[in-house]
N, C-alpha and C positions, 0 to 999 in steps of 0.2 A: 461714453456719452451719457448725460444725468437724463433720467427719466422723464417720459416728456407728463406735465400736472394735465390733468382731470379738467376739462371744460362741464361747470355746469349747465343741465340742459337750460334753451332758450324758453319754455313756455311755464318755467318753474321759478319764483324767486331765489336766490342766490343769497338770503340773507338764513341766517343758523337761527335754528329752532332753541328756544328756551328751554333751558332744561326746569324742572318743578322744584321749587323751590321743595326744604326737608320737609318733612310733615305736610306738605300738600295735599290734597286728595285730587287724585288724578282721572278721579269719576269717568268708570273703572278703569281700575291696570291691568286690563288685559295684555298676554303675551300675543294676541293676534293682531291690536292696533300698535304695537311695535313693530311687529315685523311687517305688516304693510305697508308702515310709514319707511323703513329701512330699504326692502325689498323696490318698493317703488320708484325712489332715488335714486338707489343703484341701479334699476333697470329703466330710467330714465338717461342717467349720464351713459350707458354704456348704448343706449340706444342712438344716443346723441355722435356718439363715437365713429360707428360702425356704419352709419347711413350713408358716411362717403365710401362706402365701398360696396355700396346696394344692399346690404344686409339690411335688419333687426336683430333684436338678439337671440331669437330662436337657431337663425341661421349662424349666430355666433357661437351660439351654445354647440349645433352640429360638427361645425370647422373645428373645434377644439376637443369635442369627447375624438374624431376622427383622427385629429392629429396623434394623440396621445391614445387611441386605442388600434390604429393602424385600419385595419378591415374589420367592418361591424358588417352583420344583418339588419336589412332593417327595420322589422321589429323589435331585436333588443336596441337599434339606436334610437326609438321610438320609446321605449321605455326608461331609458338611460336620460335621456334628455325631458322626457315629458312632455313631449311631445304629440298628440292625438295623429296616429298613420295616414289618416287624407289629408291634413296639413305639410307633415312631414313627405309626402309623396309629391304635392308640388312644391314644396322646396327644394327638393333633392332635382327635379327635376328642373329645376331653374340655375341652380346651381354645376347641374351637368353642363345645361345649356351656354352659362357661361365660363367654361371649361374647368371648374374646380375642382370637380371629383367626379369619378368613375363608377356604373354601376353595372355588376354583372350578376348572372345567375350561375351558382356553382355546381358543377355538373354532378355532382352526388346528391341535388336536391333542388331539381328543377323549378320545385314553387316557392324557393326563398329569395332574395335578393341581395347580393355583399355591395357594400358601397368603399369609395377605397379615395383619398386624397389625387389628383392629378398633381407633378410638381405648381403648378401654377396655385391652388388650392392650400396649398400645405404652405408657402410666402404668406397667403391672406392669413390662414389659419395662426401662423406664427405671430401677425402683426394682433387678432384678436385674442390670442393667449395674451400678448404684449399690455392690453388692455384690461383684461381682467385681471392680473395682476395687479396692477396699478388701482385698478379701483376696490380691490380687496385689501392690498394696503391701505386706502384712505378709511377704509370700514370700519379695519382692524388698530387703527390709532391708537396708541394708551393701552394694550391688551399686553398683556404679560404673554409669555411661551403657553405657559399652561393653561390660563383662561383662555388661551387659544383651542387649545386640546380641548377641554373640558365644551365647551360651543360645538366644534365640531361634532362630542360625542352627542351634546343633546341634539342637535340639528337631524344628525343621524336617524336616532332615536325620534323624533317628529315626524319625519320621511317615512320610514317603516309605520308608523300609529295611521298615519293617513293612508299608506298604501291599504295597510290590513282593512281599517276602520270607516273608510270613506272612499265607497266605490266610485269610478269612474261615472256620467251620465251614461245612460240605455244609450248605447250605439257610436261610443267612442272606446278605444281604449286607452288613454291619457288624457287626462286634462291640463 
């Protein structure tokens, strides 16, 4: 079955951004106003996506680090996803609510909490993997194997700068 295409979202135009012409001056080229403009899009279409299934994409992001990491704690699912743990606690708990995934306390460490896919959870999670696929395909257009690699490492590499370099606000631990 072919892939089902990317609805852009409704409150965004649908028309392609010009790219600058050579020699423009692009008053500045900063790497932050790209990737917000990026970021934003994509987390617009995929918000667009997943709303018929009562999510956002936080709760998409959840269902998919779970699917693919089987039973998380959830403070490290709260760090993995980036997620700030009073947000991440009522989504988890909304998501229990309606029947997606399991949370229990494991008995060698009564103050942690493991959260775990229900089968019903792990269908959603698969159709939201489904999704971000697809829309990382449209991202990644025209990128060669290796510009692919090479992205990923700097991305990486941004992720740790921020971590180290750019604390959380006072009384969160993820933003």
């Amino acid at each position: 079955m072919p892939a089902k295409k990317l609805k852009a979202p409704a409150k965004r135009s649908s028309a392609r951004v010009a790219q600058p012409a050579e020699g423009a001056d692009l008053h500045p080229p900063r790497v932050t106003v790209f990737m917000y403009r990026a970021v934003g899009r994509a987390a617009d279409m995929a918000n667009s996506e997943v709303r018929k299934f009562g999510l956002n994409i936080k709760g998409m992001r959840v269902l998919i680090t779970l699917l693919e990491r089987k039973v998380m704690r959830v403070g490290n699912l709260s760090e993995l996803v980036a997620v700030d743990q009073s947000t991440l606690s009522h989504l988890l708990r909304r998501l229990e609510a309606d029947g997606h995934l399991k949370r229990t306390r494991p008995a060698v460490d009564n103050r942690s909490v493991d959260v775990v896919l229900t089968p019903k959870g792990q269908r959603l999670a698969e159709k939201c993997l489904d999704i971000s696929l697809r829309l990382e395909s449209v991202l990644l257009q025209g990128f060669t194997a290796s510009e692919v690699a090479v992205l990923r490492n700097q991305l990486w590499r941004m992720c740790e700068n921020a971590e180290r370099e750019l604390p959380p606000p006072r009384g969160t631990a993820i933003t």
